[in-house]
C-alpha distance (Angstrom), angle and dihedral (degrees) to the residues before:
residue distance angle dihedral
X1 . . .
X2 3.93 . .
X3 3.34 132.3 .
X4 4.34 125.0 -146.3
X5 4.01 102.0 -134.7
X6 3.64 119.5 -121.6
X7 3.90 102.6 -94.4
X8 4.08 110.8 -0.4
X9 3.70 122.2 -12.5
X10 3.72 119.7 -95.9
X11 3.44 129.7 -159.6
X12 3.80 92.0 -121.2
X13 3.84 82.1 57.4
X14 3.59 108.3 50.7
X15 4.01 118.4 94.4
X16 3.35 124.5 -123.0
X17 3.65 99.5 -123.5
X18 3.79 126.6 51.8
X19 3.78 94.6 -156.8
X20 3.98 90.7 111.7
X21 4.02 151.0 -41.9
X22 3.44 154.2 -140.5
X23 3.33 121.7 -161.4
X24 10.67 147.2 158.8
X25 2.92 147.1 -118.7
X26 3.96 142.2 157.9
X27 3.82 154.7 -128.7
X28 3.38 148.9 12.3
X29 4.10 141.7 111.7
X30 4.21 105.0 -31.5
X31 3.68 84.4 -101.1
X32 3.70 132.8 28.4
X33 4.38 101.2 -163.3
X34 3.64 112.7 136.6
X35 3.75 110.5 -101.6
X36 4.01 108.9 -101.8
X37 3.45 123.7 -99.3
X38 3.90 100.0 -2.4
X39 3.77 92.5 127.3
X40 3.83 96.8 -121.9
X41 3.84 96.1 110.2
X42 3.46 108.7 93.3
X43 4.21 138.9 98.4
X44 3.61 120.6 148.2
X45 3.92 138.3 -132.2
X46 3.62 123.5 -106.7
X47 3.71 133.9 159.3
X48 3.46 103.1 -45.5
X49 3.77 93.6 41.1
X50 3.67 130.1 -100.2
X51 4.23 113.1 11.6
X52 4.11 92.7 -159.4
X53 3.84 101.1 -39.5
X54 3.79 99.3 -172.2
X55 3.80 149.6 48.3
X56 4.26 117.1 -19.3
X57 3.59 115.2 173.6
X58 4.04 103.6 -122.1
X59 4.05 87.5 -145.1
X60 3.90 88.0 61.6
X61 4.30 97.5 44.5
X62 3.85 90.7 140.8
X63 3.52 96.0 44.0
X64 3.86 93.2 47.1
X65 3.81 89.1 42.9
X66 3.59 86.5 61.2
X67 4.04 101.4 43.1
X68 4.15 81.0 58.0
X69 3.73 92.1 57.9
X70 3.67 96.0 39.4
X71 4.02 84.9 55.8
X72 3.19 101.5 36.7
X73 3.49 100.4 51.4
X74 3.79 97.2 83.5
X75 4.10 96.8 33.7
X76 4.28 79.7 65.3
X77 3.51 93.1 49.6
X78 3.86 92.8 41.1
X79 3.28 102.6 -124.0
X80 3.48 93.6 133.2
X81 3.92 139.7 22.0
X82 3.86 96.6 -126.5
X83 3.66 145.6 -59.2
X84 3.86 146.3 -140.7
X85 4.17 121.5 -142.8
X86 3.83 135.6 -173.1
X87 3.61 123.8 -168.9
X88 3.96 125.2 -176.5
X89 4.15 117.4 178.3
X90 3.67 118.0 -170.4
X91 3.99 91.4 -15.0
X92 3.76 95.1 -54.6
X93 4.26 116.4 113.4
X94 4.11 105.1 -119.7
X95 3.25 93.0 176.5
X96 3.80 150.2 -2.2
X97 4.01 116.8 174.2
X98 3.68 155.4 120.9
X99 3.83 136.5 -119.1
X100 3.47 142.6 -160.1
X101 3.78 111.4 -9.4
X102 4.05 143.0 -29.7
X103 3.54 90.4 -158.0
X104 4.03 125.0 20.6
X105 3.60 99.2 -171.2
X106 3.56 94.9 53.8
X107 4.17 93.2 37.8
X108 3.88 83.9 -121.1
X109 3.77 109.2 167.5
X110 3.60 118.5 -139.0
X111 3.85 116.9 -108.9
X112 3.59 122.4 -143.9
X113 3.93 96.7 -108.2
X114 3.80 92.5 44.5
X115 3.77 115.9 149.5
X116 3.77 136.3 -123.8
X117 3.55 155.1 -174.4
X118 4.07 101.1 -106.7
X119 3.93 102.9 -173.3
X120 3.56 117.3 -163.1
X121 3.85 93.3 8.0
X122 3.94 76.9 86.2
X123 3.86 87.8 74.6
X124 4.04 97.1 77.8
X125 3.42 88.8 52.0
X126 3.75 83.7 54.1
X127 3.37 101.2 50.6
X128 4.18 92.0 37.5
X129 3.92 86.0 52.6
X130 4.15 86.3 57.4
X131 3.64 95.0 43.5
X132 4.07 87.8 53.9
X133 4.15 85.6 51.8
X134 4.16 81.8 48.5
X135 3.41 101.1 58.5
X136 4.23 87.5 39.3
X137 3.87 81.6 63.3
X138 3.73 89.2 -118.0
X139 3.64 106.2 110.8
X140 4.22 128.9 28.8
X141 2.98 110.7 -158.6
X142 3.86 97.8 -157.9
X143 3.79 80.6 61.1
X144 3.93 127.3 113.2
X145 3.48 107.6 -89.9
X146 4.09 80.7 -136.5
X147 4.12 87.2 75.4
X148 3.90 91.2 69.6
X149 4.05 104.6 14.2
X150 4.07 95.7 35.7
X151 3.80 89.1 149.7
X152 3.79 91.7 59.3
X153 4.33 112.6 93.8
X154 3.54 106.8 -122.4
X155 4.09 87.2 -173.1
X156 3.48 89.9 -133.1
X157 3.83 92.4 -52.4
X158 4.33 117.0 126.5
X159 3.71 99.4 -143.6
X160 3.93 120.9 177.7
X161 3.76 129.0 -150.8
X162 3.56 95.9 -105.9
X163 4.37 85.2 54.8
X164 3.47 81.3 73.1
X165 3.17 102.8 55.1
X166 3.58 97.6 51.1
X167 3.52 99.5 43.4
X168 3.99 94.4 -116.4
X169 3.82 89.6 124.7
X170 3.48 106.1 99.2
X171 3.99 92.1 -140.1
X172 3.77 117.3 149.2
X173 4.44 101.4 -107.9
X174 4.11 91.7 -135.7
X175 4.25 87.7 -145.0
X176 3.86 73.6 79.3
X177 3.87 95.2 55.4
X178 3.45 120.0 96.9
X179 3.89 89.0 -158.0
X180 3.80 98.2 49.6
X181 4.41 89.9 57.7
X182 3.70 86.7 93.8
X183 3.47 93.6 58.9
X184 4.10 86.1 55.8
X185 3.52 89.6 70.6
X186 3.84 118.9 36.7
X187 4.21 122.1 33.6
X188 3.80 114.4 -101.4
X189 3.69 133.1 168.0
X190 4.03 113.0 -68.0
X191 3.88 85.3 -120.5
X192 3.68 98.0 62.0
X193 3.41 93.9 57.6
X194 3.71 92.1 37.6
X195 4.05 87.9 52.1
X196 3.81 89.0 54.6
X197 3.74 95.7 60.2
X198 3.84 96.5 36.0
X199 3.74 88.9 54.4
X200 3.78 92.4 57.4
X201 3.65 125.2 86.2
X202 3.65 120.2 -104.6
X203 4.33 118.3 -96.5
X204 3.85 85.2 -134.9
X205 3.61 148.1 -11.2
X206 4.13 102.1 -75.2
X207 4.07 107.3 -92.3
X208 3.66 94.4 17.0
X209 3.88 97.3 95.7
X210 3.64 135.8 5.9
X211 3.91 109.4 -126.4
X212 3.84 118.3 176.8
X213 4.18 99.6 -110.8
X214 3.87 124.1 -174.1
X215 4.22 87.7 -178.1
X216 3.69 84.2 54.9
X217 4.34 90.4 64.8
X218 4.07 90.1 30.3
X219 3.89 86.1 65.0
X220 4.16 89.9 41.2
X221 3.68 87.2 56.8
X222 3.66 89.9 52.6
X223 3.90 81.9 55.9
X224 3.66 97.9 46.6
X225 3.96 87.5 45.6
X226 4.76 89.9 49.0
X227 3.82 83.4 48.4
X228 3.50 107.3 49.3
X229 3.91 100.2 31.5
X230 3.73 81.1 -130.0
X231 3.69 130.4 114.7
X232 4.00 112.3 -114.4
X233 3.44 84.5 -113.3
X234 3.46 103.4 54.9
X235 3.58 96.8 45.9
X236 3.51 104.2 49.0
X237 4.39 83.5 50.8
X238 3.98 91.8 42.9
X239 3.61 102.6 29.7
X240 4.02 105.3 39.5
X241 3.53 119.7 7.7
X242 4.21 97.6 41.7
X243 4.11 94.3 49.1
X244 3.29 82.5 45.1
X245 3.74 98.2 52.9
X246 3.88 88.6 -130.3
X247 4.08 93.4 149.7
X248 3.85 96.8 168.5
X249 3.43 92.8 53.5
X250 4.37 121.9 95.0
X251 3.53 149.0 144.2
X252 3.71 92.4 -71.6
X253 4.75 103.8 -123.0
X254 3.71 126.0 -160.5
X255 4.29 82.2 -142.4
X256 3.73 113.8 27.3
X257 4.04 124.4 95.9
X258 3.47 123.0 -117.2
X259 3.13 131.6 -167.5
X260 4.10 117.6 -126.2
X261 4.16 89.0 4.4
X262 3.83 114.4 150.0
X263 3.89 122.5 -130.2
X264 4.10 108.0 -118.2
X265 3.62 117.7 -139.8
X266 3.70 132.9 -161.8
X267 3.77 132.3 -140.6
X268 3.72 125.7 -114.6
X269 3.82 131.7 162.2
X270 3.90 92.4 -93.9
X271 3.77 86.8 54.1
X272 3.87 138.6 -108.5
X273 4.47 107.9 15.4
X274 3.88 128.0 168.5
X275 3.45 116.3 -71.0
X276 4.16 115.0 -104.1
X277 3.55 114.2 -89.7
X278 3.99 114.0 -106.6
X279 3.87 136.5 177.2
X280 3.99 109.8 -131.5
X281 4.05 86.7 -147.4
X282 4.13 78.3 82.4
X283 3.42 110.7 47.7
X284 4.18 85.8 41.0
X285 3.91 107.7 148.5
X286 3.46 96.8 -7.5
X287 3.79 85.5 66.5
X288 3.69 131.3 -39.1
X289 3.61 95.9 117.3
X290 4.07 121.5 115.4
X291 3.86 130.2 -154.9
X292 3.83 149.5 162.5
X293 3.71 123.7 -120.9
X294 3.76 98.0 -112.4
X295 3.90 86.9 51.6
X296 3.78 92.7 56.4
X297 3.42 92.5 43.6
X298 3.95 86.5 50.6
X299 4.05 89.3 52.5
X300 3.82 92.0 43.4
X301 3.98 85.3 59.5
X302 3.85 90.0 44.8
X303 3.46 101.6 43.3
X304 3.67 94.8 43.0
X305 3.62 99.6 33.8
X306 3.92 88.1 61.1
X307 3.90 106.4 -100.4
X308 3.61 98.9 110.2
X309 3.79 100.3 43.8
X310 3.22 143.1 17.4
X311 3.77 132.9 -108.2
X312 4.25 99.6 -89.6
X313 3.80 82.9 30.4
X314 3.98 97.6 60.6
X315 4.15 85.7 41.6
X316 3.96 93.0 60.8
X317 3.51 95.1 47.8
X318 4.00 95.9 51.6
X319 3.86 91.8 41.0
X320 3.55 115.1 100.2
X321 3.44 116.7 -140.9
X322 4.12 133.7 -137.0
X323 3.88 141.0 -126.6
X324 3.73 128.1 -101.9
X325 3.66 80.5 -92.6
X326 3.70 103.6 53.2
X327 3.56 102.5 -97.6
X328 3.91 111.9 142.6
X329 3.28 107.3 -142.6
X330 4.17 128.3 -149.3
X331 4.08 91.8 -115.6
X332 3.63 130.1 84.2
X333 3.65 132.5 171.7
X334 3.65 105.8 -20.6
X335 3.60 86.6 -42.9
X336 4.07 142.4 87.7
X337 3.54 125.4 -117.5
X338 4.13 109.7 -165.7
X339 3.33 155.9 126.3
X340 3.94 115.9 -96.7
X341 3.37 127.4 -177.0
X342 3.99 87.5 -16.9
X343 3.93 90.6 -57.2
X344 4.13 117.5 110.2
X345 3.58 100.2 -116.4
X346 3.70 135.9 -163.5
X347 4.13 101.3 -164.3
X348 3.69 145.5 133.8
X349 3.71 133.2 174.6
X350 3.56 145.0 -154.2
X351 3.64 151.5 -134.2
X352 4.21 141.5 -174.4
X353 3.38 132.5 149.8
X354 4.00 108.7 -59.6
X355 3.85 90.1 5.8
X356 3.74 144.6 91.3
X357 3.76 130.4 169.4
X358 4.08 129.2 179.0
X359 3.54 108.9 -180.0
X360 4.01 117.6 175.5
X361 3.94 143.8 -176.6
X362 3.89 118.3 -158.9
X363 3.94 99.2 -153.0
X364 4.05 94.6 -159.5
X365 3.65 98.2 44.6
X366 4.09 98.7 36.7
X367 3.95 82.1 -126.4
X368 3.91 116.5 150.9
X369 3.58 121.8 177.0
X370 4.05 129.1 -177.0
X371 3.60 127.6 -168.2
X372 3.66 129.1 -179.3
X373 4.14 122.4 -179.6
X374 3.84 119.3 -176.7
X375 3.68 92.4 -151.3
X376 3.75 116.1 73.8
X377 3.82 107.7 -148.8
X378 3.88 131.0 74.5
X379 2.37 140.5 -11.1
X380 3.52 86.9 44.6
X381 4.42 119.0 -162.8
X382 4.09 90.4 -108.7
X383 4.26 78.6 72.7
X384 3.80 92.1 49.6
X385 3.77 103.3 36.5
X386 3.94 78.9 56.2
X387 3.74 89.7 55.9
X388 3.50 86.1 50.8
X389 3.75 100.4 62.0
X390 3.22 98.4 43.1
X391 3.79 90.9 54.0
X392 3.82 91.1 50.0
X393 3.88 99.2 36.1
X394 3.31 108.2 4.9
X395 4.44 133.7 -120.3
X396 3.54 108.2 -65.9
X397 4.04 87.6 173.5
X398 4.41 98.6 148.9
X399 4.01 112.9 -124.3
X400 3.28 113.4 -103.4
X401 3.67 121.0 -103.7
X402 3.80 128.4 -112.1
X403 3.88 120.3 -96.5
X404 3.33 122.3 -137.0
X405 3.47 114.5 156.2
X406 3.88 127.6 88.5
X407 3.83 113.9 -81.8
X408 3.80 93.3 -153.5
X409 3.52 83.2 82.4
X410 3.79 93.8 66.6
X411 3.90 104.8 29.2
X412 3.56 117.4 114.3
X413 3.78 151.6 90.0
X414 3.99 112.2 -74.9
X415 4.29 122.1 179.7
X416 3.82 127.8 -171.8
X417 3.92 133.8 156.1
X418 3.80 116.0 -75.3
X419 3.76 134.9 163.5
X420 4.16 107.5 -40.5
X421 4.04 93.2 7.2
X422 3.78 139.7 -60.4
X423 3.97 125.1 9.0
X424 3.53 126.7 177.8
X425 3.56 132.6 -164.3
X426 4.16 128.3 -148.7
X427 4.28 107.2 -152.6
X428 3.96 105.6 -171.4
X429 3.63 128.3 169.4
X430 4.04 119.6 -96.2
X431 4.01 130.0 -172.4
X432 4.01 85.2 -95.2
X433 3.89 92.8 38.8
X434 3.40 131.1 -96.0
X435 3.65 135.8 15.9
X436 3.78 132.2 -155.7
X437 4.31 116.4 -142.8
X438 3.68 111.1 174.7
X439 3.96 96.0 -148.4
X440 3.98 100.7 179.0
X441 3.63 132.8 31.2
X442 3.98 129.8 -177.8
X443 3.39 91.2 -9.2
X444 4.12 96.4 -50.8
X445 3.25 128.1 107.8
X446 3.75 113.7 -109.9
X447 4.26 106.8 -114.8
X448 3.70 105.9 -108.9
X449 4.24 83.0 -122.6
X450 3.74 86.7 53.6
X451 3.87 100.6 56.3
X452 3.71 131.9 94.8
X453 3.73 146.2 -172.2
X454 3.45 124.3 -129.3
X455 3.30 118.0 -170.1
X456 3.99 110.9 -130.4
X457 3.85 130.4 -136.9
X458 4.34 122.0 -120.1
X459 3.79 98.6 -127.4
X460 4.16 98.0 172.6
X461 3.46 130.1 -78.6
X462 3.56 111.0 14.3
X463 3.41 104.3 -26.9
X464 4.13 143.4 102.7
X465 3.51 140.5 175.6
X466 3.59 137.7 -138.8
X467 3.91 99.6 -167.7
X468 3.78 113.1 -51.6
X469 4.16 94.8 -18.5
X470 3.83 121.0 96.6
X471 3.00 125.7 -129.5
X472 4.27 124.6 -155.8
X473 3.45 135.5 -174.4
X474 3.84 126.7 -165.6
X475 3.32 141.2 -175.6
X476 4.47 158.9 42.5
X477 3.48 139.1 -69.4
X478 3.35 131.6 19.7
X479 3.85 102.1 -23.7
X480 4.04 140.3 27.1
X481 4.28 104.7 -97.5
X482 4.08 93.3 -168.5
X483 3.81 141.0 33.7
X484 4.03 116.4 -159.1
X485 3.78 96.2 -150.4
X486 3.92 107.6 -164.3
X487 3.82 118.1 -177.7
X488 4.25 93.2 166.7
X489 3.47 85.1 -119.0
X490 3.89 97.2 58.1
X491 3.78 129.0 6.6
X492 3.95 119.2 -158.7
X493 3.53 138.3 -173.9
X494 3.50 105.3 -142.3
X495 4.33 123.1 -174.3
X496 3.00 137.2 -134.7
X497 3.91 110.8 -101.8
């Protein structure tokens, strides 16, 4: 299973194996429905399936003009099957709709509260679901882990709740097991799969890194599930989406019907295929959860409006935390806290087979923007959400800043863990400064063929960026000893080799 970074992918972020995924946003009104019978729903359905069927606010015409051509775009070019949006500005509903089509076989076109798989969006509802059993008094999570999972080897390692929620943990994620792909595709026992990543040493020492880790939230769930004498499922239906009123939203199944769910399609060479088949007792609360854009945008108001959580509650879960060395990292509680496109950001998105969701609140400008795609393959909705904000606020992204040091200082070949083992990373110099090759990737060298340059931003001191990552360069004499690679998903320390 994959997972879609927070922000744009990086190299240090994308999974080995394409089998699958799972992949928070913020703000607006407490609900984000269309008002009834104001005459703004609408769209229509043309060739490549619906063109915006749904609800666009008639006081934002250019802005909802532009969100259809932003969407449609790759639906025309058939890139992907179809898609579903929601965009709130300032509290006010832009626009909630659906393009191109739920179902292709059938020439279904999508409607605007269409549902979907949303991977790793299921995370903050993880992490909000713990914070509930918090402020009950029946989970700490500055605990041991041990107190509520004591059959769970730690290998020596303390690791607290709120570890696992950040991805400091240094637990093995099992979608980056070869051995545990079986287990994607037929029901078995929770302790089978559970013995496969407890019997595998740990990436890193817990706190030293920050490693995107889907075992990590399957063991939180497990927490969630001990402390509310609830099943994961059952809570998250019960306890979140129902008070909430969030009626399109489920426990996503691989065999139950329903009602208004999209087909997800996968990308191959020839085109559009069927998605891979995958049992949602695996992805679990790391991301089995499904949704509709109008529901998220209904939680995002909830959650960040203060009905879900309270005051200290809501602080926690957008804090990032830090490394055993200090280092505060750009991740919080199952949910990234960045700058995007020059815009402070509170965002995650999400991935699983057929499926991929970017859903994003821009704190400053009370901006939130969802995007769900049942087709996962480029482009993927992290490009069009993008296109998005800068059509509604524009790209505030700073210029970089002119490099005049010597970039023999930096060049070399650096390796640290990332997701499903080693990576390493050549930095060379260019004409424009410096480049960025990744040269090794879970454990494999990267095929000559395969590897590419990107040319890397100055940022000030001794840092650069190569999109939304950060790269960091430390130390004396004659050449740079470490890299601090930091994706916002995963931060690294990578050495010199």
């Amino acid at each position: 299973m994959q997972h879609e970074q927070p922000g744009n992918a990086s190299h240090l972020g994308q999974l080995a194996h394409p089998i699958a995924a799972f992949c928070a946003l913020v703000v607006l009104a407490s609900s984000c429905t269309a008002p009834a019978g104001d005459g703004s729903a609408g769209g229509s359905v043309g060739d490549h399936g619906a063109e915006g069927v749904g609800y666009g606010n008639p006081g934002h015409a250019a802005h909802v003009e532009e969100i259809d051509e932003i969407m449609m775009a790759p639906v025309r070019e058939g890139q992907i099957a179809g898609a579903s949006v929601a965009v709130v500005h300032g509290g006010e509903t832009v626009a909630i709709r659906g393009y191109g089509w739920a179902n292709v076989e059938l020439r279904v076109p999508t409607p605007a509260d269409a549902i979907y798989e949303i991977g790793s969006v299921t995370k903050q509802f993880t992490s909000a679901g713990l914070l509930q059993m918090q402020e009950q008094g029946l989970v700490d999570l500055d605990a041991d882990m041990a107190d509520y999972l004591p059959d769970f080897p730690t290998q020596g390692n303390r690791i607290t709740v709120r570890e696992l929620l950040d991805h400091t943990s240094g637990i093995r994620g099992y979608t980056e097991m070869a051995e545990a792909r079986p287990y994607f595709v037929r029901r078995v026992p929770r302790d089978s799969l559970l013995a496969l990543v407890a019997a595998h040493p740990f990436d890193f020492a817990t706190g030293e890194h920050e490693i995107y880790n889907n075992s990590a939230f399957y063991l939180a769930g497990m927490i969630l599930e001990d402390a509310s004498e609830m099943s994961y499922e059952d809570y998250v239906e019960q306890r979140i989406f129902a008070p909430l009123g969030m009626d399109r939203s489920h426990y996503c199944s691989e065999t139950e019907i329903h009602e208004g769910k999209v087909t997800g399609y996968d990308v191959s060479e020839d085109g559009l295929v069927h998605k891979g088949f995958i049992v949602h007792n695996v992805p679990f609360a790391a991301g089995s959860l499904c949704s509709s854009a109008g529901d998220l945008a209904t939680w995002l108001g909830a959650l960040h409006g203060g009905e879900v959580l309270t005051d200290e509650s809501y602080a926690q879960l957008i804090e990032p935390g830090d490394l055993n060395d200090g280092t505060r990292l750009r991740y919080a509680l199952g949910i990234a806290v960045s700058d995007i496109m020059g815009h402070r950001t509170i965002h995650h998105g999400g991935g699983i087979n057929g499926f991929l969701t970017e859903s994003l609140y821009l704190a400053d400008e009370d901006l939130a923007v969802v995007v769900l795609v049942n087709t996962a393959g480029p482009p993927g909705p992290a490009d069009l959400a993008r296109q998005i904000i800068e059509a509604m606020v524009g790209d505030a992204t700073p210029e970089p800043l002119e490099f005049d040091g010597d970039p023999a200082w930096f060049e070399g070949v650096y390796g640290g863990p990332a997701r499903a083992g080693q990576a390493a990373v050549r930095i060379a110099a260019s004409e424009d400064g410096l480049t960025a090759t990744m040269i090794m990737m879970a454990d494999q060298e990267v095929p000559e063929e395969g590897q590419e340059a990107n040319d890397l931003d100055f940022r000030g001191g001794m840092t650069f960026s190569q999109g939304e990552a950060l790269l960091t360069f430390e130390g004396g004499g004659e050449a740079a000893s470490t890299l601090r690679y930091d994706t916002g998903a995963g931060y690294t320390i990578m050495t010199r080799r």
